[in-house]
C-alpha positions in Angstrom: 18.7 -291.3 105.5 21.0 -288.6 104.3 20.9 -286.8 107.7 21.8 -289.4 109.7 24.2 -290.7 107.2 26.4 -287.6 106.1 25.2 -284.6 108.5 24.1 -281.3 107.9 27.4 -281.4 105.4 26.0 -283.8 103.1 22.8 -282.3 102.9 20.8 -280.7 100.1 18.7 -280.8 97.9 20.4 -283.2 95.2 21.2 -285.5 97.9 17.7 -285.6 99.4 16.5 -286.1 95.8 18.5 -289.3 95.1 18.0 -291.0 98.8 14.8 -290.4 97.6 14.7 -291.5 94.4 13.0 -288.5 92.3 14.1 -285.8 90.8 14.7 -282.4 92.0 12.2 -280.3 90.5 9.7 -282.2 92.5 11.2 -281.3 95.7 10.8 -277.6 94.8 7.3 -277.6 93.5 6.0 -279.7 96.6 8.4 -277.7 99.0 10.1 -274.7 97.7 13.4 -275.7 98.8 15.6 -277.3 101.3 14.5 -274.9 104.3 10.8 -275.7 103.8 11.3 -279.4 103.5 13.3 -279.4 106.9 10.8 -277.5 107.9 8.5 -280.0 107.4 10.4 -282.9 108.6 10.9 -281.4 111.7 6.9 -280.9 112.6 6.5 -285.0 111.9 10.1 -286.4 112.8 10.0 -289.6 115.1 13.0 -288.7 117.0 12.0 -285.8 118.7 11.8 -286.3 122.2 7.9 -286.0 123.4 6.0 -286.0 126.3 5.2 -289.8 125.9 8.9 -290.6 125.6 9.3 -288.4 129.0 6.3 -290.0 130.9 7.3 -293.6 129.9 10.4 -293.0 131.1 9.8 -290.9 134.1 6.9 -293.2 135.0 10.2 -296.1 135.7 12.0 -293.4 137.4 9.0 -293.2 139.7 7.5 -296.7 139.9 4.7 -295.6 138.6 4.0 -292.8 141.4 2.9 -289.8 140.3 5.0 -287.0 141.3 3.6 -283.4 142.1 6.9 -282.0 143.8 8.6 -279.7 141.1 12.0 -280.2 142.1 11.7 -283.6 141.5 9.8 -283.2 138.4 12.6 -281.1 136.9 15.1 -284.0 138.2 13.3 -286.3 136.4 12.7 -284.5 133.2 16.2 -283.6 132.3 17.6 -287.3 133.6 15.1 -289.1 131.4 15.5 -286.8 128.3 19.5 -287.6 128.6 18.7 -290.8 129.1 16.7 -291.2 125.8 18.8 -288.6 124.2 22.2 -290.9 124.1 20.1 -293.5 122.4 19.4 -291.1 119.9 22.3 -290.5 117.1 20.3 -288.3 114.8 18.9 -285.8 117.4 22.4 -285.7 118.4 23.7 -284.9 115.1 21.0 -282.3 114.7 22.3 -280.6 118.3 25.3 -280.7 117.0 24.9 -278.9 113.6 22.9 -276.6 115.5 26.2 -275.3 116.6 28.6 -275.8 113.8 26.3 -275.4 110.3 25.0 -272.7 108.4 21.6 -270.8 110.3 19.3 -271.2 107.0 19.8 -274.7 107.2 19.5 -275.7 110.6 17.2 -273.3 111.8 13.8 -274.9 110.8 14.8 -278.1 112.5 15.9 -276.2 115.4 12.6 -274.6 115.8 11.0 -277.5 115.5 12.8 -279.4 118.5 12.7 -276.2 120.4 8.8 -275.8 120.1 8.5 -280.1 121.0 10.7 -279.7 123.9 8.8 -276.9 125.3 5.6 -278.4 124.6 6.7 -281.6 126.1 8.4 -280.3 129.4 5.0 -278.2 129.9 2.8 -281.4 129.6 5.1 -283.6 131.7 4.7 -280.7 134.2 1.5 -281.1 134.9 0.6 -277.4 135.9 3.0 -277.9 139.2 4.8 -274.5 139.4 7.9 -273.1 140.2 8.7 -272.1 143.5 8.4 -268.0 144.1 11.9 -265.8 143.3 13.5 -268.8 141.2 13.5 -267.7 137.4 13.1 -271.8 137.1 13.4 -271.0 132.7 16.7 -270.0 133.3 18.0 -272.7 135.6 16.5 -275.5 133.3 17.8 -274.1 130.3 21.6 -274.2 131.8 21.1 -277.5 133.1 19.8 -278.8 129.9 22.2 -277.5 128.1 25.3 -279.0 130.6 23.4 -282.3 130.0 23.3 -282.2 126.1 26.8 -281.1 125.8 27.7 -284.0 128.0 25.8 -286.1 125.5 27.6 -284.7 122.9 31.0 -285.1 123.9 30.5 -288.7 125.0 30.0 -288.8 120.9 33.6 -287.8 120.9 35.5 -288.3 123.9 35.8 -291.2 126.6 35.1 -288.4 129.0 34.8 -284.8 130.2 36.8 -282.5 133.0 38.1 -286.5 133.9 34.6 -287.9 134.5 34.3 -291.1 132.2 30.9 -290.8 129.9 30.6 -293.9 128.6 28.6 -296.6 130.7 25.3 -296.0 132.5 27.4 -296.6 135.6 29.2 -293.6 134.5 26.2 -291.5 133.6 24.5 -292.5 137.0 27.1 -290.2 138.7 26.0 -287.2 136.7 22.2 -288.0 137.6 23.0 -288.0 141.0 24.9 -284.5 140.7 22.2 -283.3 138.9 19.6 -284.3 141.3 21.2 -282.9 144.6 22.1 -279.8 142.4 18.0 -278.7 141.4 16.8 -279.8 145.1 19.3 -277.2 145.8 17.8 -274.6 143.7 14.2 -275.6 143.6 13.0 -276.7 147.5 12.2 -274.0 149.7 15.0 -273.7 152.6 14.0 -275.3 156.2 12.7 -273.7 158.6 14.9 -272.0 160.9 12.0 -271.1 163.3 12.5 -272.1 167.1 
């Protein structure tokens, strides 16, 4: 696939046209150009991370428990979605073009994993809610997005501020941060009462 193959550098039309095998004008009639095909792609793309991806995982995490604490659920999410993320090249590429390419090109596929994400984070939720006073959007999104630039990197680098990224050994350390890091932010304080 030309995405996967050559980036967001390698793609356009002509390129799609030839992976494809048909000719360019066909393309345009079905589509209208290259924004509206991604567009498309994105809505039925196999690598976007969904809720069953999340549960299948998360149901390991937990032994097959289910889990109703949101701290924990938030733990889980972001762990498992890194988990599956690093085992996914072309989402990566497409996170990192999301940062480096032109807006019109990247932006329909960038709505598209935004909208999935949301969607799937809300199902694997389960209607458990934030604790009162946290703005728990906020404090996901940043820890998401630590976690995805650590993916990113480890595309790049053998490691980040001197951590190493490259075994699950080493990615079980981040996890572990991660974890004591949202029960931080997410369980209500203990009683101090006497």
């Amino acid at each position: 696939m030309v995405l996967e193959r050559d980036g967001f550098v390698g793609l356009g039309v002509n390129a799609i046209a030839k992976e494809a095998g048909i000719g360019k004008p066909l393309i345009y009639r079905y589509f209208g150009g290259l924004a509206p095909l991604l567009e498309e792609f994105g809505k039925d793309a196999h690598f976007w991370l969904g809720v069953a991806d999340i549960a299948d995982e998360a149901d390991k995490e937990a032994g097959g428990t289910r889990v109703d604490d949101y701290a924990e659920l938030v733990r889980m999410a972001i762990v498992c979605y890194t988990r599956i993320l690093r085992q996914r090249p072309m989402m990566q590429e497409i996170m990192a073009s999301e940062l480096t390419s032109p807006a019109e090109l990247i932006e329909p596929l960038a709505r598209a994993r935004r909208g999935a994400a949301r969607e799937a984070t809300r199902k694997f939720m389960h209607g458990v809610e934030p604790p009162a006073g946290v703005d728990a959007d906020a404090v996901y999104a940043i820890l998401l997005s630590g976690f995805q630039h650590l993916v990113l990197r480890a595309r790049v680098a053998e490691d980040f501020w001197g951590l190493p990224l490259r075994s699950d050994e080493d990615w079980k350390r981040f996890e572990k941060a991660i974890g004591f890091i949202i029960h931080r932010v997410f369980d209500p304080p203990a009683s101090t009462d006497d």
